[in-house]
C-alpha positions in Angstrom: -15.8 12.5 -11.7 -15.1 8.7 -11.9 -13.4 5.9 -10.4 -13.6 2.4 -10.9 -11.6 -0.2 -9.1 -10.9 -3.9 -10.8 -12.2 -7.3 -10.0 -9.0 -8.7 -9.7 -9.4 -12.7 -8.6 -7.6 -15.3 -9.3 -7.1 -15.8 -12.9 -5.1 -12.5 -12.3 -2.1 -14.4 -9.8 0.9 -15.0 -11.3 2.3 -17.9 -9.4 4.8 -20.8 -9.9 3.2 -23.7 -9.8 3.5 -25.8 -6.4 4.1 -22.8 -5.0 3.0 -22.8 -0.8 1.4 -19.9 1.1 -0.6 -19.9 4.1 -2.8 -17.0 4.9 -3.3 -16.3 8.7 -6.4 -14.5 9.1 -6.5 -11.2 11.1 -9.7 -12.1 12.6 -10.9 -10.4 16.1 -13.5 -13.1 17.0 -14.2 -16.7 17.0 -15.4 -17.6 13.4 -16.5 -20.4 10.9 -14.0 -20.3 8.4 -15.6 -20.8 4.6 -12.8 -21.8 2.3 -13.7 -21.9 -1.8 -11.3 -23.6 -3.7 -10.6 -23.0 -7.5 -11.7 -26.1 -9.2 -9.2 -25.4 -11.7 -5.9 -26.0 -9.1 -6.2 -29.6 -8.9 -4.4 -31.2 -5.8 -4.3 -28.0 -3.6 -4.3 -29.0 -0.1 -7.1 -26.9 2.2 -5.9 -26.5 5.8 -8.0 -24.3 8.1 -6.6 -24.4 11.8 -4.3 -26.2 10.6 -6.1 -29.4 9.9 -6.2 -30.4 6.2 -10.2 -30.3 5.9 -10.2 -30.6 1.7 -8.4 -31.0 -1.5 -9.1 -29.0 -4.5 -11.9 -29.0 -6.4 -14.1 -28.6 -3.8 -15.3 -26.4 -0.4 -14.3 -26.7 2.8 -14.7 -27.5 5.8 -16.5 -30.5 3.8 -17.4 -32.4 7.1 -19.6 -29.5 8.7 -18.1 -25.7 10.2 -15.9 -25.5 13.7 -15.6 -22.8 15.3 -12.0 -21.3 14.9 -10.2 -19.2 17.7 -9.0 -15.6 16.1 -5.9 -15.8 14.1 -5.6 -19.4 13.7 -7.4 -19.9 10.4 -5.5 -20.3 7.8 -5.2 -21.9 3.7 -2.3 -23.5 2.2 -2.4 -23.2 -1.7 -0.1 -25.8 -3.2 -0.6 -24.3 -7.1 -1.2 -21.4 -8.8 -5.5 -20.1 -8.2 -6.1 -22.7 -5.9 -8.0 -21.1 -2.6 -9.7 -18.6 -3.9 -11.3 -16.8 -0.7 -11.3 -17.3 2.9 -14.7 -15.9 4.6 -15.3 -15.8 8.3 -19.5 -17.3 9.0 -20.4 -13.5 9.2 -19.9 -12.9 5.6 -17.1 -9.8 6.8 -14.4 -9.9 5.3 -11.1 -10.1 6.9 -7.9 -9.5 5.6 -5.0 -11.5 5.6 -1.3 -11.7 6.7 0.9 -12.8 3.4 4.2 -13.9 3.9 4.4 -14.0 -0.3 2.9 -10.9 -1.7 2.5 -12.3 -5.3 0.5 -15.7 -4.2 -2.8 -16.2 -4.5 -5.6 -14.6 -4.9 -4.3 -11.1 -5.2 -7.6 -9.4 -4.4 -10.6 -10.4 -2.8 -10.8 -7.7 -1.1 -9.2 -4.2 -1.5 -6.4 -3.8 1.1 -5.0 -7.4 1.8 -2.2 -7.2 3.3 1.7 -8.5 2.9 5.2 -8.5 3.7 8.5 -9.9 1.8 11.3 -11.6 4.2 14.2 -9.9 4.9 17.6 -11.9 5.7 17.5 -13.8 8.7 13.7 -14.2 8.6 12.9 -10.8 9.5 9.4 -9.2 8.1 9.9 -6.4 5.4 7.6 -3.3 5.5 3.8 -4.3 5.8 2.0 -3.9 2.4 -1.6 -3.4 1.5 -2.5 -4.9 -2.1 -3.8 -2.3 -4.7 -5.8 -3.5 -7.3 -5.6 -2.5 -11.0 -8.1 0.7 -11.6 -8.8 4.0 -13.4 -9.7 7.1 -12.0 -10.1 10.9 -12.7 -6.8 12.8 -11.6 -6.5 16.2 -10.7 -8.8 19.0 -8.5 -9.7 22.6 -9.4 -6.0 24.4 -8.8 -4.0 25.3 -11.9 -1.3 23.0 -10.5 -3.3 20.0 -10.5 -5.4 20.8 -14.3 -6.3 19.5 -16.7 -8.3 16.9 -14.6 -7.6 13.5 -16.8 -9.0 10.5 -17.0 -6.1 7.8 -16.1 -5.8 3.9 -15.7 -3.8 2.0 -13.6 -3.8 -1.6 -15.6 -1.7 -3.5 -12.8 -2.0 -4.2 -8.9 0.6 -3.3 -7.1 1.9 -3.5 -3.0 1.7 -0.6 -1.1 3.1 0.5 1.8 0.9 0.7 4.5 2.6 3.6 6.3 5.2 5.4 5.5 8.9 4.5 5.7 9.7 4.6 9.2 12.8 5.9 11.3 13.8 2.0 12.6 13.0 1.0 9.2 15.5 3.1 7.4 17.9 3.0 10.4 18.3 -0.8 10.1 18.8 0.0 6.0 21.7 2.5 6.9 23.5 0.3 9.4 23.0 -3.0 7.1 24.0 -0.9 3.8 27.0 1.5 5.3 25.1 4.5 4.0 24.9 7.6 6.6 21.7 8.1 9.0 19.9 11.3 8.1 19.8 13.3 11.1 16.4 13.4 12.6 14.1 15.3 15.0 13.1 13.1 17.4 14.6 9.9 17.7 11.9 7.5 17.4 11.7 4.6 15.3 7.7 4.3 15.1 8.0 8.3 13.6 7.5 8.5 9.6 11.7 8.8 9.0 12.2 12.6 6.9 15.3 15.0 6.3 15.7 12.2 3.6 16.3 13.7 -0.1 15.2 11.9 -3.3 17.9 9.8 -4.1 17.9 8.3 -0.4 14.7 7.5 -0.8 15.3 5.6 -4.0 18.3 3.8 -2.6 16.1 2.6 0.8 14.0 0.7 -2.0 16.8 -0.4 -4.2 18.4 -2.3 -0.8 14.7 -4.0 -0.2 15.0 -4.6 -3.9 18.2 -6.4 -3.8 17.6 -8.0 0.2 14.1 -9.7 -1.3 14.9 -10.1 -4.7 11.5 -8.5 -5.6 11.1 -4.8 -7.0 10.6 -1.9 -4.7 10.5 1.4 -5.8 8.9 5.1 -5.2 5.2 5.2 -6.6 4.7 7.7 -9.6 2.5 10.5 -8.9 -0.3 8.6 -11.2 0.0 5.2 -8.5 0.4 7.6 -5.7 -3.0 9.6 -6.4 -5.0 6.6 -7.3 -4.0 4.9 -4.0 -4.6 8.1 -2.3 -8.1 8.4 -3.3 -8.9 4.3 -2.8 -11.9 5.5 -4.5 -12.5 8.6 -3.7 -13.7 11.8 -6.1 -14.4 14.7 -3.6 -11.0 17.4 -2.6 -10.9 15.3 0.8 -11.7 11.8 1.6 -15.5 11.4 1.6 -16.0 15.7 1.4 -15.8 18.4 -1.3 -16.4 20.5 1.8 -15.6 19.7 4.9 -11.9 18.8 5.9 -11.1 15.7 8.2 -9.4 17.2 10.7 -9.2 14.3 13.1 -7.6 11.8 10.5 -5.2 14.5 9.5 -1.9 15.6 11.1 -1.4 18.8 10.1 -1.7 22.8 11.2 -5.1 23.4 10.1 -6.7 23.4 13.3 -3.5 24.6 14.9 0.7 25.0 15.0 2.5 21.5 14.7 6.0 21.0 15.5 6.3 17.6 14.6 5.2 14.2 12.6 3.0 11.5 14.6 4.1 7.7 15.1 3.1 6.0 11.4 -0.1 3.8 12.6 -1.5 6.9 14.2 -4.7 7.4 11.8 -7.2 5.5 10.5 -6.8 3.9 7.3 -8.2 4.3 3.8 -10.2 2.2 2.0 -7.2 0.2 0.5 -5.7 0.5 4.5 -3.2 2.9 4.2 -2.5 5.5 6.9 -1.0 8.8 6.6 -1.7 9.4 3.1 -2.8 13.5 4.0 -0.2 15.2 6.3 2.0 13.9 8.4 5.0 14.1 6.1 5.2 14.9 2.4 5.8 11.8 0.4 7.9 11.6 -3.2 7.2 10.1 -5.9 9.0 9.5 -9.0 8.3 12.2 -11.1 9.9 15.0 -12.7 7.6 18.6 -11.6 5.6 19.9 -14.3 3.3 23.2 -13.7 0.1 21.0 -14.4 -0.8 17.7 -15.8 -1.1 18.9 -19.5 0.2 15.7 -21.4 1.4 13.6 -18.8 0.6 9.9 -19.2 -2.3 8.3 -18.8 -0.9 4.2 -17.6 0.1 5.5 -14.6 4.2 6.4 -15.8 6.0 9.0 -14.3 6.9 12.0 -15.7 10.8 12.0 -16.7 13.4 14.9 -16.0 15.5 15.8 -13.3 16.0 18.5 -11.0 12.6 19.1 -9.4 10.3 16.2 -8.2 7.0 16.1 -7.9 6.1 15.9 -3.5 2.4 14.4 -2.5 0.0 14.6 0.7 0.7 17.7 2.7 2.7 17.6 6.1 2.1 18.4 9.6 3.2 22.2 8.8 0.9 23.0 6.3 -2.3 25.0 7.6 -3.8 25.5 4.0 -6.5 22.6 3.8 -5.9 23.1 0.2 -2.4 21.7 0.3 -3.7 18.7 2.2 -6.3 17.4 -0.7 -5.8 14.3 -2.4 -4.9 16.0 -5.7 -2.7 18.7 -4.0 0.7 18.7 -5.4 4.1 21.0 -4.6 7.6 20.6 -6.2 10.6 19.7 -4.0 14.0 19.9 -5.1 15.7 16.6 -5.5 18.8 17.1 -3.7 16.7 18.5 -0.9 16.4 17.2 2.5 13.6 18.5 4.6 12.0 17.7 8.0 8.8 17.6 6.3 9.2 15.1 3.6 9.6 11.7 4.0 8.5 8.7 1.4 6.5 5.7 0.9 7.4 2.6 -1.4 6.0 0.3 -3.8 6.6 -3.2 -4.4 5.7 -4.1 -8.4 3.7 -7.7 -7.9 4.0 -10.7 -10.4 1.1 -10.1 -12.5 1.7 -6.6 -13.8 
C-alpha cells in the first residue's frame, strides 16, 4: 500500500494581491516566534505580537527574539506568498487560526486550521486544510475492491467535526427550511435524521452566506482525508481496533452519538471520522470500486448514495475501517447518519 501527501507551500496559494490575513497562533506556551518571509512578496508587512518587526524580503524578528505570551503571535501578509511560516523557538509546529481559508501559505503543516465569516461576523464551521495527495483506496471486502491507486491533485478545507445540531439549527431558522427532528437536543451533538438532499442544501446556504464553495466530499476526498496517511484497516493497526477513539458498539450497546470534539484527532485534525455517525458523500453506490475515477470525482447516479465511517450502532469492527463502505438511500433519514462538508479552496 501507498500514500503520499504533497508539499504544498506557497507557490501553491492562490491569492489577490494586497490581500491581508493575520494568523493567530494556537500556541499553549510562551514562545519565540520565527517568522520567514517569501522574498518574492515584496512590501509584505511582518507583525508578530502585533508589532511590525519586518518587511519582506527578509526574517523576522530582525532586532533579536522576545518572548511571546500564547495566542498573541501573529503575521499579517499584505500580497500573495508573502509569510511563508510561522515557528514557535521549539521547532513544533503550531497551527493556526485563519480567518481567510484561501490565504497564505496553504500548508506548512498538514491540518491548519480555518473558518469563513458568516453574516454579522459570526465564525463558519472550523476547517482543517487538506493537502493535495494520492493514496491506495480500498480494503480486502468485495465492497471496497479492486484496491486502486487514486490522486487527489488539489487541497481542499475540511470540516473538522461533523455538522453539528446548533450548526444546522441556526441554517434552518436563517433559511425557513424545517428542523429534522432529533434525539437529544444538543447543539454540540453531530446533527443526524438528515437525508441527502438536506445535507447538500446545509452546504449550498454556507455556499451562498460566504460566497465560497461548500459542498459534500466524494467518497475519493472522504477516504483520503480519512486515512491522513494511513494504509492499515484502522488507523495505525491492520489488527488491533481503537476502541477508545471510536464511538461505536464494538466493545458494547450504544444508544446514542457523542458531543463532535469528543475524540482525538487524525493526523490532518479531524475528529469523528470512524463512528459516531455515518457521514455522506456525493456519490452514487456502486457494488465495488471497479472503474470509478481515479481524481478524486464522485461516482454519478441517483437513488443510492454511497455512506462512510461507521456509527455508534455498528458492533462489526469491519464496518468501522477506513475503507468500509454501506449504501444509504437518498431520501433516507436515519438517526445514524449525519454529514461533514468541504469547502473547495482557491488553488484547486
Amino acid at each position: 500500500a501507498a500514500s503520499t501527501i504533497g508539499d504544498t507551500t506557497a507557490r501553491d496559494a492562490t491569492i489577490a494581491a494586497n490581500r491581508s490575513v493575520t494568523e493567530a497562533a494556537a500556541a499553549t506556551d510562551p514562545m519565540t516566534p520565527r517568522v520567514k518571509a517569501n522574498p518574492a512578496a515584496a512590501g509584505a508587512a511582518v507583525k508578530v505580537a502585533g508589532e511590525n518587526t519586518a518587511a519582506t524580503p527578509g526574517t523576522a524578528p530582525s532586532a533579536g527574539p522576545a518572548m511571546v505570551p500564547p495566542g498573541t503571535a501573529e503575521r499579517t501578509a499584505g500580497a500573495a506568498g508573502s509569510a511563508a511560516s510561522a515557528t514557535p523557538s521549539d521547532g513544533k509546529p503550531r497551527h493556526y487560526l485563519r480567518t481567510d481559508c484561501d490565504n497564505p501559505v496553504i500548508l506548512d503543516h498538514p491540518g491548519q486550521t480555518c473558518y469563513d465569516r458568516l453574516p454579522a461576523g459570526r465564525p463558519g464551521p472550523r476547517l482543517a486544510i487538506v493537502p493535495a495527495g494520492s493514496f491506495d483506496m480500498g480494503g480486502d471486502r468485495p465492497a471496497e475492491q479492486p484496491v486502486q491507486h487514486v490522486n487527489i491533485p488539489y487541497a481542499l478545507a475540511v470540516g473538522m467535526d461533523e455538522v453539528t445540531i446548533g450548526e444546522f439549527r441556526a441554517y434552518a431558522r436563517a433559511a425557513g427550511v424545517p428542523m429534522p427532528a432529533q434525539g437529544v437536543d444538543d447543539a454540540a451533538l453531530p446533527v443526524a435524521n438528515v437525508t441527502w438532499a438536506q445535507a447538500r442544501a446545509f452546504a449550498d446556504w454556507l455556499s451562498e452566506q460566504t460566497g465560497e464553495r461548500y459542498r459534500l466530499p466524494s467518497e475519493a476526498e472522504w477516504e483520503y482525508f480519512a486515512r491522513a496517511g494511513e494504509t492499515q484497516r484502522w488507523p495505525g493497526s491492520d489488527t488491533t481496533f481503537p476502541a477508545p477513539n471510536v464511538h461505536s458498539s464494538v466493545i458494547g450497546p450504544q444508544n446514542a452519538p457523542l458531543p463532535v470534539a469528543s475524540t482525538a484527532r487524525n493526523k490532518f485534525k479531524l475528529r469523528n471520522i470512524l463512528g459516531n455517525v455515518r457521514e455522506w458523500t456525493l456519490d452514487a453506490w456502486r457494488a465495488d470500486h471497479a472503474g470509478a475515477p481515479l481524481d478524486g470525482s464522485p461516482v454519478s447516479g441517483s437513488g443510492l448514495r454511497v455512506v462512510r465511517g461507521g456509527s455508534y450502532e455498528d458492533g462489526d469492527s469491519d464496518d468501522l475501517s477506513l475503507s468500509a463502505r454501506a449504501p444509504q438511500a437518498e431520501n433516507e433519514a436515519t438517526s445514524v447518519t449525519g454529514f461533514r462538508i468541504v469547502r473547495e479552496i482557491a488553488s484547486r
